[in-house]
N, CA, C, O and CB atoms as a CASP TS submission, in Angstrom:
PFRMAT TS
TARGET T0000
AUTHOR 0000-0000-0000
METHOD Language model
MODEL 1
PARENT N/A
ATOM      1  N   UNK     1     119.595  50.899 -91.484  1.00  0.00           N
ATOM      2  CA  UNK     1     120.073  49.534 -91.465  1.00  0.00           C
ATOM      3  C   UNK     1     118.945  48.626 -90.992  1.00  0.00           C
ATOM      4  O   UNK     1     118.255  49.141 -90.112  1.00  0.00           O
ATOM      5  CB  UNK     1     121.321  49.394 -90.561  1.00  0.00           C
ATOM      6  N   UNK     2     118.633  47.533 -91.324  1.00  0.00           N
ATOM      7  CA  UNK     2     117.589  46.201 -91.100  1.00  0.00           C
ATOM      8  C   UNK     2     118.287  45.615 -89.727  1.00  0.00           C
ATOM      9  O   UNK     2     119.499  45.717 -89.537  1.00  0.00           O
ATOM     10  CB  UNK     2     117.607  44.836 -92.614  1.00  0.00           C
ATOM     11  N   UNK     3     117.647  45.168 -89.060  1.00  0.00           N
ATOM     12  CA  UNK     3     117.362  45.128 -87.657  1.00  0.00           C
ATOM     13  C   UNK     3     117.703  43.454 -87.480  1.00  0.00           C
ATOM     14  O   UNK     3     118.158  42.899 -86.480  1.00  0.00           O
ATOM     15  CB  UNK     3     115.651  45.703 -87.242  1.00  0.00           C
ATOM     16  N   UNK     4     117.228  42.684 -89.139  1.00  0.00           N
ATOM     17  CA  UNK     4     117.040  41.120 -89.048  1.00  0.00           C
ATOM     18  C   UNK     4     118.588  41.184 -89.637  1.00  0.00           C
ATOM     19  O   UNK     4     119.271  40.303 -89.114  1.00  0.00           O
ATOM     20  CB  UNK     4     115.562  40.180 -90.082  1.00  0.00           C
ATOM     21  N   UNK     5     119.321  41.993 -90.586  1.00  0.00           N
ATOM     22  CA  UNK     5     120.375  42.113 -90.812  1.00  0.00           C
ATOM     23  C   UNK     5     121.631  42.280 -89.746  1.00  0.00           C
ATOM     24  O   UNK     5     122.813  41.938 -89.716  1.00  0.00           O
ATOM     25  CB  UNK     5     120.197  42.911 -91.531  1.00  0.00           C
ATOM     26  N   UNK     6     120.993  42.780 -89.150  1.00  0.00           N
ATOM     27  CA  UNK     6     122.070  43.257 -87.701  1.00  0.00           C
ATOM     28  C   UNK     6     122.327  42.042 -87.100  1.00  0.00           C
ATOM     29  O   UNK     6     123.432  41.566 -86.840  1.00  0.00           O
ATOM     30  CB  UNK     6     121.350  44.346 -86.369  1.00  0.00           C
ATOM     31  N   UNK     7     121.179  41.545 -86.885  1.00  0.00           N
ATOM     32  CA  UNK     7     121.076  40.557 -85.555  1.00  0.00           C
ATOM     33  C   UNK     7     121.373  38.906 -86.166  1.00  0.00           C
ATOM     34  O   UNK     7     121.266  37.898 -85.467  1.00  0.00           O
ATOM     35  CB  UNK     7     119.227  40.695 -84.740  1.00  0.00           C
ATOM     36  N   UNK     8     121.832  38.927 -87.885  1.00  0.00           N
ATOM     37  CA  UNK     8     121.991  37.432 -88.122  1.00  0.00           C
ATOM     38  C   UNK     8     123.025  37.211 -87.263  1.00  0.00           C
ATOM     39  O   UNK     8     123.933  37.974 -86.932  1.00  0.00           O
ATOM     40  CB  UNK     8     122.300  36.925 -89.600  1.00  0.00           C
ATOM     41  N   UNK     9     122.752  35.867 -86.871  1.00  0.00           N
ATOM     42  CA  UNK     9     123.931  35.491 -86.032  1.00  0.00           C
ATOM     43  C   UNK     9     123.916  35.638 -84.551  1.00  0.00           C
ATOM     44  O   UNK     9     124.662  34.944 -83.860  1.00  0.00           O
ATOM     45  CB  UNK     9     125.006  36.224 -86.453  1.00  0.00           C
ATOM     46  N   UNK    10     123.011  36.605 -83.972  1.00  0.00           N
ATOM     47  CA  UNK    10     123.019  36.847 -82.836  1.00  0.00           C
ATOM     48  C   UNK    10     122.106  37.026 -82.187  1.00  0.00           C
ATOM     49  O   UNK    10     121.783  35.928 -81.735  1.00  0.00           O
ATOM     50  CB  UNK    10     123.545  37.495 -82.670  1.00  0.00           C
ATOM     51  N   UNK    11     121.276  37.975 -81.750  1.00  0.00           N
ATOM     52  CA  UNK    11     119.796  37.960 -81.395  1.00  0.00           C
ATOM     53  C   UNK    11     118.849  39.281 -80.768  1.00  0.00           C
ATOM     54  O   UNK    11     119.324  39.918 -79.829  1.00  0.00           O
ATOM     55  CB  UNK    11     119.746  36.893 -80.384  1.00  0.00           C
ATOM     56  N   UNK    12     117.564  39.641 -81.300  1.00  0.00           N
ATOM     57  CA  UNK    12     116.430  40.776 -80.927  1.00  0.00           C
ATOM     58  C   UNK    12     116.147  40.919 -79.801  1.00  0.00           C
ATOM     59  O   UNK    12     115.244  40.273 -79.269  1.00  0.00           O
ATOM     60  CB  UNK    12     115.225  40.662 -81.417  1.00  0.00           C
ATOM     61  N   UNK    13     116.641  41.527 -79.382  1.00  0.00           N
ATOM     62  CA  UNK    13     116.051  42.293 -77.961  1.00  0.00           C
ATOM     63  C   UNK    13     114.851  43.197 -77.716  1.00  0.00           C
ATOM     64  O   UNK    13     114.194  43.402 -78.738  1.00  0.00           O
ATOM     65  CB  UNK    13     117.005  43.148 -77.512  1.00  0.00           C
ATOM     66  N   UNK    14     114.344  43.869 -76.461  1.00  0.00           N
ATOM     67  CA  UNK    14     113.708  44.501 -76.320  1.00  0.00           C
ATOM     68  C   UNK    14     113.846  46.043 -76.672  1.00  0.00           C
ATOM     69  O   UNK    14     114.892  46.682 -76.562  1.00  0.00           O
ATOM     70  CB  UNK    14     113.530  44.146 -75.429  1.00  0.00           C
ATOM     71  N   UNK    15     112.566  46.565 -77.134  1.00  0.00           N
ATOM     72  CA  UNK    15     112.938  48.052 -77.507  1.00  0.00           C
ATOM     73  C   UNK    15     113.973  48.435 -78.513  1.00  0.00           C
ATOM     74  O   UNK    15     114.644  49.467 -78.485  1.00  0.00           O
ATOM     75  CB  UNK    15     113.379  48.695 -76.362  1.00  0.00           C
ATOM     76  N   UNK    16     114.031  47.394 -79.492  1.00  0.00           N
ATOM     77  CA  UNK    16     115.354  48.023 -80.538  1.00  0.00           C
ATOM     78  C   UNK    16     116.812  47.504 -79.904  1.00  0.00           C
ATOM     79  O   UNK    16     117.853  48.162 -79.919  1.00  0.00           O
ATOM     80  CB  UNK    16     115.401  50.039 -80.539  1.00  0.00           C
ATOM     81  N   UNK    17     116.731  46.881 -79.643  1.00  0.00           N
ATOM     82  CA  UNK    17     118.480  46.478 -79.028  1.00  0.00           C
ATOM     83  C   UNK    17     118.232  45.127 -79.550  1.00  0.00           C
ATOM     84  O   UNK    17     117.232  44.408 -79.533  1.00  0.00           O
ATOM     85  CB  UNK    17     119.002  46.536 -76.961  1.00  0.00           C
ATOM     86  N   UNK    18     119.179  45.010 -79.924  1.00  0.00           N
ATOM     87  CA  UNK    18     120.119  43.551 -80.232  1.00  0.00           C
ATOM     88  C   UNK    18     121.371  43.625 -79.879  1.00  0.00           C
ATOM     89  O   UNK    18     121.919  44.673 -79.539  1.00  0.00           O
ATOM     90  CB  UNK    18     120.263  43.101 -81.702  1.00  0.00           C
ATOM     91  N   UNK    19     121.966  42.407 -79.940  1.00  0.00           N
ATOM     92  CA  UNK    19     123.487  41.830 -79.955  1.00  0.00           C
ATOM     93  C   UNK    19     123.676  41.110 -81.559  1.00  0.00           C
ATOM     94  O   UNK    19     122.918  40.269 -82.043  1.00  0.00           O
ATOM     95  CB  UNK    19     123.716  40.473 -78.522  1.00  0.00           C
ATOM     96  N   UNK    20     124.631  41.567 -82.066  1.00  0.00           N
ATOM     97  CA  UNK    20     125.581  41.137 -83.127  1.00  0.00           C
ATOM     98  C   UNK    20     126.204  39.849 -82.749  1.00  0.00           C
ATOM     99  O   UNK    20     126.515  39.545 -81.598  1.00  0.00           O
ATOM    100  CB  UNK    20     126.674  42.183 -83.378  1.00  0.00           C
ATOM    101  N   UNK    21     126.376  39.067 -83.873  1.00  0.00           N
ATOM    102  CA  UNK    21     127.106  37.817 -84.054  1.00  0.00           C
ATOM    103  C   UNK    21     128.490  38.135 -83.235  1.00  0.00           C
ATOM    104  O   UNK    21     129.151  37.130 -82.974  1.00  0.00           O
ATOM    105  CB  UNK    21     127.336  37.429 -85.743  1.00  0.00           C
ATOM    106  N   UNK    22     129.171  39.741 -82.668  1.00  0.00           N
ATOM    107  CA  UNK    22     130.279  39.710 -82.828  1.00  0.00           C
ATOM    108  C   UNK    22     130.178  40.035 -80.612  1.00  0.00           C
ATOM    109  O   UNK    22     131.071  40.545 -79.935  1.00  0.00           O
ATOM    110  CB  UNK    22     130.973  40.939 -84.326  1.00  0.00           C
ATOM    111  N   UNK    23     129.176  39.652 -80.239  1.00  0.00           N
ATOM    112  CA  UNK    23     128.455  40.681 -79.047  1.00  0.00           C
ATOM    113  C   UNK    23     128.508  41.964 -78.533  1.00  0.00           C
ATOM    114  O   UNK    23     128.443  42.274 -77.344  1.00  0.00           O
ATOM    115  CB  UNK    23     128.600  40.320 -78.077  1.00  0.00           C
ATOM    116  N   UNK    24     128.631  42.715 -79.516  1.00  0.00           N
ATOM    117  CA  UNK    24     128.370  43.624 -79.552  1.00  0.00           C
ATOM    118  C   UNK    24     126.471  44.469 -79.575  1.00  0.00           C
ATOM    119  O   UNK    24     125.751  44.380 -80.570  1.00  0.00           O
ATOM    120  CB  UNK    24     129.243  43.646 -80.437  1.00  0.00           C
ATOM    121  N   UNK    25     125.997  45.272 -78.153  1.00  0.00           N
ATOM    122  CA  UNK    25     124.881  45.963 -78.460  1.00  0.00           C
ATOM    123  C   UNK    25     124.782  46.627 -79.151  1.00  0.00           C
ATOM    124  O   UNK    25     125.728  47.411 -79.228  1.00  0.00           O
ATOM    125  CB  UNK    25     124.460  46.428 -77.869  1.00  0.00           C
ATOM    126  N   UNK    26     123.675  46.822 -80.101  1.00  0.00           N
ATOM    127  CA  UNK    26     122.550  48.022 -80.802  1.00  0.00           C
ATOM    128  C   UNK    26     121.614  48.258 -80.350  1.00  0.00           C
ATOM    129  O   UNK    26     121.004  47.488 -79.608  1.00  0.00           O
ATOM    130  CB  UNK    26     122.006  47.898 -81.945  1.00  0.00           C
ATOM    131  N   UNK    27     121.235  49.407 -80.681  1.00  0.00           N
ATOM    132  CA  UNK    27     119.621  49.923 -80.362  1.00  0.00           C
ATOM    133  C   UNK    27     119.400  50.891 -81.900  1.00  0.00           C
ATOM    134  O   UNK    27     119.920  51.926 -82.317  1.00  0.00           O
ATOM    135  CB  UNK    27     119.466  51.181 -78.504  1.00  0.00           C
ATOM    136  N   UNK    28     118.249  49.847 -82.499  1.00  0.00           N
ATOM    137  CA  UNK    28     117.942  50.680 -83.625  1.00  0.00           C
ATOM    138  C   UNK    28     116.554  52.183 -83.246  1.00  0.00           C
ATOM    139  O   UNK    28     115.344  51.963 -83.305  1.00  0.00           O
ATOM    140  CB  UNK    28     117.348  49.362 -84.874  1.00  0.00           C
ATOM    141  N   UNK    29     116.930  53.051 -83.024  1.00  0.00           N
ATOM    142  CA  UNK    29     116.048  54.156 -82.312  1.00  0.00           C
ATOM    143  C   UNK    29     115.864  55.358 -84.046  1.00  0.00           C
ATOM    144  O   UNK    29     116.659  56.002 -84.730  1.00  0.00           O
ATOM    145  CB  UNK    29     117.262  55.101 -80.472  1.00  0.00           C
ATOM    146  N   UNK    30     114.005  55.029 -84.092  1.00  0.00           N
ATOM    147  CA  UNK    30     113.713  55.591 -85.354  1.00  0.00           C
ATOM    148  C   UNK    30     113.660  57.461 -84.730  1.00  0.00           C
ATOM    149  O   UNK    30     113.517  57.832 -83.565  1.00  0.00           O
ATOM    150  CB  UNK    30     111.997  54.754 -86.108  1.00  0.00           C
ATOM    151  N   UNK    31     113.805  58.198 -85.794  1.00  0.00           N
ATOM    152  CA  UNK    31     114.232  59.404 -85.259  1.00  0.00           C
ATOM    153  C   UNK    31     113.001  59.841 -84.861  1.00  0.00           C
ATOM    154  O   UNK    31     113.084  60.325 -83.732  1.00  0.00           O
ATOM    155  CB  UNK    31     114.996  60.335 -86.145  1.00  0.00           C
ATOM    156  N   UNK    32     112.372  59.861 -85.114  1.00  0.00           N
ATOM    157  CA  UNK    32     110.735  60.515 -84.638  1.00  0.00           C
ATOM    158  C   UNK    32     110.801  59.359 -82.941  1.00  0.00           C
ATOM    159  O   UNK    32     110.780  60.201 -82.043  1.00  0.00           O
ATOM    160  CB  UNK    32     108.802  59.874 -86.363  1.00  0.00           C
ATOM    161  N   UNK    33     110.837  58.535 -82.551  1.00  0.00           N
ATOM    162  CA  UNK    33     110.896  58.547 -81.116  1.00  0.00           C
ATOM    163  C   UNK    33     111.481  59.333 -79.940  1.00  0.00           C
ATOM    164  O   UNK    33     111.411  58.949 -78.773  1.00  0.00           O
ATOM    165  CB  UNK    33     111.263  57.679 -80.959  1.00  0.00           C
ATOM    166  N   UNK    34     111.875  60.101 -80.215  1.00  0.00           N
ATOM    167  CA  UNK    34     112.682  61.107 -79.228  1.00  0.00           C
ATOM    168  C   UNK    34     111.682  61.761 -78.890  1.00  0.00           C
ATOM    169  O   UNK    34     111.478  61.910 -77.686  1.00  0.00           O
ATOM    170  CB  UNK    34     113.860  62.058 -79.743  1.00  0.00           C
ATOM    171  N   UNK    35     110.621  62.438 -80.025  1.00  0.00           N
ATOM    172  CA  UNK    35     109.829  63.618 -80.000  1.00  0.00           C
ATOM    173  C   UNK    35     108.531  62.921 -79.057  1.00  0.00           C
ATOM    174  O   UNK    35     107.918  63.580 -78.216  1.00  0.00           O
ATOM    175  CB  UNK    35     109.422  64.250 -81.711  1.00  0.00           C
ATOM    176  N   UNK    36     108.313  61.830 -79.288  1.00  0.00           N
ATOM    177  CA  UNK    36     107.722  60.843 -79.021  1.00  0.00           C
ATOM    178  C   UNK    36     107.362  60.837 -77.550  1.00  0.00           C
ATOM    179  O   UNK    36     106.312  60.997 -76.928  1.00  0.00           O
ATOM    180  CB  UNK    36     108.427  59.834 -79.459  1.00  0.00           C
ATOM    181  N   UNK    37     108.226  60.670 -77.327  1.00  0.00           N
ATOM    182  CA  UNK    37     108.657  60.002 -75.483  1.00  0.00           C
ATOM    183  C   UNK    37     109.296  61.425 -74.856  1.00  0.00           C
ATOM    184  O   UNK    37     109.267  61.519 -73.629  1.00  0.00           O
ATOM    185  CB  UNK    37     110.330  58.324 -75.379  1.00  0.00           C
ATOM    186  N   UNK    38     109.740  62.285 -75.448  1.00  0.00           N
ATOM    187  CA  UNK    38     110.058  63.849 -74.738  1.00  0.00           C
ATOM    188  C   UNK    38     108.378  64.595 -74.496  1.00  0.00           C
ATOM    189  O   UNK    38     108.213  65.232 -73.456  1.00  0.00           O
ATOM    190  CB  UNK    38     111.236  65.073 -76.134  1.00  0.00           C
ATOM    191  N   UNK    39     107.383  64.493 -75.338  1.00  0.00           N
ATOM    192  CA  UNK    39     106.319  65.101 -75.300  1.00  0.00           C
ATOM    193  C   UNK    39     106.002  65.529 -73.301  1.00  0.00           C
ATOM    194  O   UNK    39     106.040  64.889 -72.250  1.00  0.00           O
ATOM    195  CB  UNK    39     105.186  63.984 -76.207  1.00  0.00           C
ATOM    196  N   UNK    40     105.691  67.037 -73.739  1.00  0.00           N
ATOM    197  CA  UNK    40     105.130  67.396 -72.531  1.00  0.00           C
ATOM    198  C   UNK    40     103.841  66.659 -71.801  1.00  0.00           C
ATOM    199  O   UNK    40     103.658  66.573 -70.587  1.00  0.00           O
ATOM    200  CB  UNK    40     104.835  68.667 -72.751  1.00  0.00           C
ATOM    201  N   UNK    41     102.971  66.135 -72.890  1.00  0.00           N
ATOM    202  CA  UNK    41     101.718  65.530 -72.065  1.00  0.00           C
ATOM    203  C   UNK    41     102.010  64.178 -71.757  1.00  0.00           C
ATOM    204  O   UNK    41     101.891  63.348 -72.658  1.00  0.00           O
ATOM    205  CB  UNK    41     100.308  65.552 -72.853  1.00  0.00           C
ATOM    206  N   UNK    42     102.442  63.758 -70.410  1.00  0.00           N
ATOM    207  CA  UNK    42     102.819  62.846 -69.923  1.00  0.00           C
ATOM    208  C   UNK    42     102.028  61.478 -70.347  1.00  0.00           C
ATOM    209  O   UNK    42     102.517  60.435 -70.783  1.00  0.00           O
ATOM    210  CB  UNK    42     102.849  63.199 -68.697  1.00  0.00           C
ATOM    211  N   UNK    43     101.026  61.710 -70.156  1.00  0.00           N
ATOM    212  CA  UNK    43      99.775  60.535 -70.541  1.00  0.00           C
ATOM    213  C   UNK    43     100.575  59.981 -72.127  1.00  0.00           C
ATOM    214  O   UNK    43     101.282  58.973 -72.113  1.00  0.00           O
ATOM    215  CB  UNK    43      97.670  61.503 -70.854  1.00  0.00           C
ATOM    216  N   UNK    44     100.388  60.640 -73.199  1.00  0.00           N
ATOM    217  CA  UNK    44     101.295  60.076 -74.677  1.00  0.00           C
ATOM    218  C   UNK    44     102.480  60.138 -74.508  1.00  0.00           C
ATOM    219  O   UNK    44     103.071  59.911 -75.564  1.00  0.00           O
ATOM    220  CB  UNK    44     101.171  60.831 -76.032  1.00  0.00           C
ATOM    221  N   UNK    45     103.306  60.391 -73.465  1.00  0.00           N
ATOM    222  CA  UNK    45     105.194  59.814 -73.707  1.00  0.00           C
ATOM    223  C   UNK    45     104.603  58.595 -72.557  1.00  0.00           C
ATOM    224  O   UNK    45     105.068  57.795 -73.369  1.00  0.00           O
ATOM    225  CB  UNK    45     107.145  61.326 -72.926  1.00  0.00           C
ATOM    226  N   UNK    46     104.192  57.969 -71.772  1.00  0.00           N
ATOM    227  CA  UNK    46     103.873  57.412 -71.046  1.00  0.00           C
ATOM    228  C   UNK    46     103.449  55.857 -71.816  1.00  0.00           C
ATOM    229  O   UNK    46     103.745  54.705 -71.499  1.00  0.00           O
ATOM    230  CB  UNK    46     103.015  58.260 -70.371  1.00  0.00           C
ATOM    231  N   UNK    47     102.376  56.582 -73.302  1.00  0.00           N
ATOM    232  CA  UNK    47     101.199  55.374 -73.476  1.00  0.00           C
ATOM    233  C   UNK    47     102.512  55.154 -74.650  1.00  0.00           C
ATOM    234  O   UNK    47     102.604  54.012 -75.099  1.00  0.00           O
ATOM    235  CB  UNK    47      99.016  55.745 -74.014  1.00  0.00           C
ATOM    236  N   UNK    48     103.457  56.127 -75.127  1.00  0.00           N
ATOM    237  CA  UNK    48     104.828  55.431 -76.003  1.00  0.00           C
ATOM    238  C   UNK    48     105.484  54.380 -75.432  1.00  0.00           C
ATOM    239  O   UNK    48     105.841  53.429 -76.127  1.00  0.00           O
ATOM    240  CB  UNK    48     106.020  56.396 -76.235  1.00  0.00           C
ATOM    241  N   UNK    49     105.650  54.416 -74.486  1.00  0.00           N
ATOM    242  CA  UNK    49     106.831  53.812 -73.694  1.00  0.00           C
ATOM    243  C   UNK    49     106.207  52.272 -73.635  1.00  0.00           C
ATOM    244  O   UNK    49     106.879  51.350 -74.097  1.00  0.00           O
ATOM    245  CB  UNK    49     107.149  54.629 -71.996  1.00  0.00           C
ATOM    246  N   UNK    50     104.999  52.041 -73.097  1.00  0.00           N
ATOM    247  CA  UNK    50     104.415  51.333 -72.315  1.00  0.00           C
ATOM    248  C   UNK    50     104.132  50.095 -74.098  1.00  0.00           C
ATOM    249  O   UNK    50     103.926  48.881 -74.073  1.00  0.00           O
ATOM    250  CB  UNK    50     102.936  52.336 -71.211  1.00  0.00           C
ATOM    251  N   UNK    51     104.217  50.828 -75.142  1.00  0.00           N
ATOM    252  CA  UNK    51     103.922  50.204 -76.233  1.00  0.00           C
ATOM    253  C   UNK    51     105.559  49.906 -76.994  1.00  0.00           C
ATOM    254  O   UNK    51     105.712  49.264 -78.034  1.00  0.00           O
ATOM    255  CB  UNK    51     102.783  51.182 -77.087  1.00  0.00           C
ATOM    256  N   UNK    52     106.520  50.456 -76.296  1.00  0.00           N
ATOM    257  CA  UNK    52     107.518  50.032 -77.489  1.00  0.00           C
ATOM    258  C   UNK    52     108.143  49.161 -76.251  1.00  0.00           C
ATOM    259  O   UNK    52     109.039  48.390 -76.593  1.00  0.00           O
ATOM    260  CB  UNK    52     108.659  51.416 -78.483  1.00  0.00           C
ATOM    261  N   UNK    53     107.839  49.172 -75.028  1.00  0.00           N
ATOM    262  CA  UNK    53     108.150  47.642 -74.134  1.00  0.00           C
ATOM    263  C   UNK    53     107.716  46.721 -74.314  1.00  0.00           C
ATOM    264  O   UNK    53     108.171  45.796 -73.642  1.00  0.00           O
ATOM    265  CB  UNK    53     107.920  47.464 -72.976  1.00  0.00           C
ATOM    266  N   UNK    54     106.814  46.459 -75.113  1.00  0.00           N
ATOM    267  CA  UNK    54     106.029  45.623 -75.962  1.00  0.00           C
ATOM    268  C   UNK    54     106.842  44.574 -77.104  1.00  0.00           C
ATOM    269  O   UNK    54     106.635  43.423 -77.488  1.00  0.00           O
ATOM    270  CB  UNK    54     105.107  46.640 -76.703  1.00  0.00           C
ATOM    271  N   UNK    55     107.740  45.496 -77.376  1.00  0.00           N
ATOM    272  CA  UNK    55     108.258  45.315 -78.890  1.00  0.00           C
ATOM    273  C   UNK    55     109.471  44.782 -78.887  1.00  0.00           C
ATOM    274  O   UNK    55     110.363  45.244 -78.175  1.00  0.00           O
ATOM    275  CB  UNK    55     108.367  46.573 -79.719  1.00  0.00           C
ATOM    276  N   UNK    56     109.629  43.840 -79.609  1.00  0.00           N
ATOM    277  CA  UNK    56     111.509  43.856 -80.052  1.00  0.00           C
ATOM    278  C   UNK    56     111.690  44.906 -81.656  1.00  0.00           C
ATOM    279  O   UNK    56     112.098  46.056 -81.493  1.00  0.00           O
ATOM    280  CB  UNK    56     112.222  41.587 -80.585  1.00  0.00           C
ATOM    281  N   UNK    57     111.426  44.514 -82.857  1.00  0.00           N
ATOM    282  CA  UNK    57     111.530  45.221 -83.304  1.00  0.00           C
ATOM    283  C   UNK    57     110.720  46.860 -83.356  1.00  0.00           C
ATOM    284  O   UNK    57     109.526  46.904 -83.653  1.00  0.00           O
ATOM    285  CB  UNK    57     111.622  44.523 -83.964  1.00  0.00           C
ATOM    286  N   UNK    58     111.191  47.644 -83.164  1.00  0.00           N
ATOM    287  CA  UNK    58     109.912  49.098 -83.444  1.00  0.00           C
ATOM    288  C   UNK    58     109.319  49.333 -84.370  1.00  0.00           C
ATOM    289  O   UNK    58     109.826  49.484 -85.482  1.00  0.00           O
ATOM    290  CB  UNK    58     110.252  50.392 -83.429  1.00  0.00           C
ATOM    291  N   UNK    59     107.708  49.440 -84.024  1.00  0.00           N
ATOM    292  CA  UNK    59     106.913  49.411 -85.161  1.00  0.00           C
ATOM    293  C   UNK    59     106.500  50.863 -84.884  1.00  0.00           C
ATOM    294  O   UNK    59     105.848  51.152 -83.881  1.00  0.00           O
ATOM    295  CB  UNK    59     105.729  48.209 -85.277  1.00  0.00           C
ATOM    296  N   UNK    60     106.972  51.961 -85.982  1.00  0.00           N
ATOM    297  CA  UNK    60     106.936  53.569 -85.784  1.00  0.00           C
ATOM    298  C   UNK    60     105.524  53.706 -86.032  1.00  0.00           C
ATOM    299  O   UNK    60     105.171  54.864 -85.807  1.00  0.00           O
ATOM    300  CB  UNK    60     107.927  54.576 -86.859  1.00  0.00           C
ATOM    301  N   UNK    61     104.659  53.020 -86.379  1.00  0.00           N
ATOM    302  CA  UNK    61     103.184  53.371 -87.080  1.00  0.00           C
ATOM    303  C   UNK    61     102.311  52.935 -85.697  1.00  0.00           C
ATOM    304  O   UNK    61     101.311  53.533 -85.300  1.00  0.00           O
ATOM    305  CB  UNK    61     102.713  52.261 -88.780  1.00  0.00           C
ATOM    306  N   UNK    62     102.951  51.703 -85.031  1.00  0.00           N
ATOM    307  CA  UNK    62     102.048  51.243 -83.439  1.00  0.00           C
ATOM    308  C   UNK    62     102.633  52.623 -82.609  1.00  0.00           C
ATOM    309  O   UNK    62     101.822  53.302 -81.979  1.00  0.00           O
ATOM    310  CB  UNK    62     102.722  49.256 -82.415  1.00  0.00           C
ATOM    311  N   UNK    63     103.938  52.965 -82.635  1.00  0.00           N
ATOM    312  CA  UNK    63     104.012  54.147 -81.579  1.00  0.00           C
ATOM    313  C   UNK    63     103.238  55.341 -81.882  1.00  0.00           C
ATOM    314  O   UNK    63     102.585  55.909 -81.007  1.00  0.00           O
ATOM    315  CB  UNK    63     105.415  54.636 -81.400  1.00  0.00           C
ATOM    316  N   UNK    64     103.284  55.727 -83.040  1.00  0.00           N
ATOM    317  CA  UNK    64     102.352  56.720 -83.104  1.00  0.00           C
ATOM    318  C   UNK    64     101.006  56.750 -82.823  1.00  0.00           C
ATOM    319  O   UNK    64     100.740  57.824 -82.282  1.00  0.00           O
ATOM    320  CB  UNK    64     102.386  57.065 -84.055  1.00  0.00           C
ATOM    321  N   UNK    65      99.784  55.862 -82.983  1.00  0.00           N
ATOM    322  CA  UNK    65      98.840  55.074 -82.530  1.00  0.00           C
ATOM    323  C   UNK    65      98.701  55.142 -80.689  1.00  0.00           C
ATOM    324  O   UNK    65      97.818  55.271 -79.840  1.00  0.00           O
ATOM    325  CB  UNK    65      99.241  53.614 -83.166  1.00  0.00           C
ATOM    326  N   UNK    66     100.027  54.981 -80.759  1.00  0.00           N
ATOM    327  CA  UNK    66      99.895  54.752 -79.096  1.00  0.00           C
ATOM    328  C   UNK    66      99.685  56.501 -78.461  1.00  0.00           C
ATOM    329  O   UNK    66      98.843  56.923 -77.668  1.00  0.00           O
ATOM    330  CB  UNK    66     101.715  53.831 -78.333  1.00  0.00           C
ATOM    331  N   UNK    67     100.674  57.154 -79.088  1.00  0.00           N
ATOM    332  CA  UNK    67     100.583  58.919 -79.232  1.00  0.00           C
ATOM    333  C   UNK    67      99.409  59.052 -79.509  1.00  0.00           C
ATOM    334  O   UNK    67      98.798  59.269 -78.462  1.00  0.00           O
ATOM    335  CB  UNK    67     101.439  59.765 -80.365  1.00  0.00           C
ATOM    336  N   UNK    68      99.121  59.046 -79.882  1.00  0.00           N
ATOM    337  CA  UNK    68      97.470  59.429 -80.655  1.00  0.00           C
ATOM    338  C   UNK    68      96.102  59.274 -80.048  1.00  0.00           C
ATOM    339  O   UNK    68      95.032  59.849 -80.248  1.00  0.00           O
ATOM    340  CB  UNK    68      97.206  58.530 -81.879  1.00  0.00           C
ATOM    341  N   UNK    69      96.580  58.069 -79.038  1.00  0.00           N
ATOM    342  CA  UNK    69      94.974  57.702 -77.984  1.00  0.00           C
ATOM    343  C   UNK    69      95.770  58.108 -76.649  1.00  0.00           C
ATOM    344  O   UNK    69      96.170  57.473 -75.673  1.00  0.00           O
ATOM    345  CB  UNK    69      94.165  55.536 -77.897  1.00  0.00           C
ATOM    346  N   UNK    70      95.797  58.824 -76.862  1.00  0.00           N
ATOM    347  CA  UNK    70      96.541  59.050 -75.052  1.00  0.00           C
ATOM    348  C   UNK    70      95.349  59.708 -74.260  1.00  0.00           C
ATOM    349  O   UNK    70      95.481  59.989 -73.069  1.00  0.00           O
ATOM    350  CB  UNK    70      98.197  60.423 -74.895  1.00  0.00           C
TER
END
């Protein structure tokens, strides 16, 4: 589901969460972030986190990036 679709009417939050026109929360969470932010080497679930607090919508190609220079 589109994230700008969700949120007509209402508004983008941090990290994938919005509120619906109806106020109701979402959190749009892409499936590869779990693996992401569970990783044993603390330094890359760490340099994930620190980059999708960054974000209202999630950009899966900046988190990985962020995984990647840890």
């Amino acid at each position: 589901m589109d994230l700008e679709k969700l949120a007509e009417g209402g508004e983008e939050i941090q990290c994938g969460w919005l509120k619906d026109k109806f106020g109701l929360s979402w959190q749009i969470v892409p499936t590869i972030l779990p693996k992401l932010v569970a990783d044993k080497d603390a330094k890359k679930s760490q340099n994930v986190m620190k980059a999708m607090m960054q974000m209202k919508k999630i950009d899966i190609q900046a988190l990985k990036q962020a995984y990647e220079h840890a």
